[in-house]
C-alpha positions as CSV (number, residue, x, y, z in Angstrom):
1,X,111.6,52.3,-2.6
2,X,107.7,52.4,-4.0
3,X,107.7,56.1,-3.9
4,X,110.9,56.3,-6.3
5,X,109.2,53.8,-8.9
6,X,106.5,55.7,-8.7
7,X,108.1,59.0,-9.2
8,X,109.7,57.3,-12.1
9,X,106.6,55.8,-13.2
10,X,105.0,59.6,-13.2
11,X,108.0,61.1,-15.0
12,X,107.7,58.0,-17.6
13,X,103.9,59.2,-18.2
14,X,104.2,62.3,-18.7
15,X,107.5,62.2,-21.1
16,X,105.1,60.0,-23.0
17,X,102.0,62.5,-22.7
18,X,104.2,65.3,-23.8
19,X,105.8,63.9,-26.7
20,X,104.0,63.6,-29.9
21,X,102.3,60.1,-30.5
22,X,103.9,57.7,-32.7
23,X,102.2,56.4,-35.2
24,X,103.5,53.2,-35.3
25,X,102.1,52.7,-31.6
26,X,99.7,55.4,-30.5
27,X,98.0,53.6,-27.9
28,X,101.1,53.0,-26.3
29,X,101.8,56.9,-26.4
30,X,98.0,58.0,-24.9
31,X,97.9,54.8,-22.2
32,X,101.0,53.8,-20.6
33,X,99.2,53.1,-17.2
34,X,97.0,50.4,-18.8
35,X,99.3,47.7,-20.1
36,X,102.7,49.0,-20.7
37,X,104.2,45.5,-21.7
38,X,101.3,44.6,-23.7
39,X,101.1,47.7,-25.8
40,X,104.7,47.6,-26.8
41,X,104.8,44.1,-27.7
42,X,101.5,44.0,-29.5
43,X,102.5,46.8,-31.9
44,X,100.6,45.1,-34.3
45,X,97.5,45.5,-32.5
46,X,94.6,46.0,-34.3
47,X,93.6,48.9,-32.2
């Protein structure tokens, strides 16, 4: 079971790596492994 999340996991960074950053959220777009919860819900951030 871990090694399909992670495959998933993988496949989810590097869709996000590959496809342009967003503007609205471009920390969420370059670091996905950090916090991806956080940086979605803070897009408001001041980063």
């Amino acid at each position: 079971m871990k090694t399909i999340f992670r495959v998933g996991l993988l496949a989810f960074v590097l869709q996000a790596c590959s496809s342009p950053p967003k503007p609205a959220e471009p920390t969420g777009q370059w670091m996905p492994v950090n916090q991806p919860l956080t940086q979605q819900a803070g897009r408001t951030d001041p980063k």
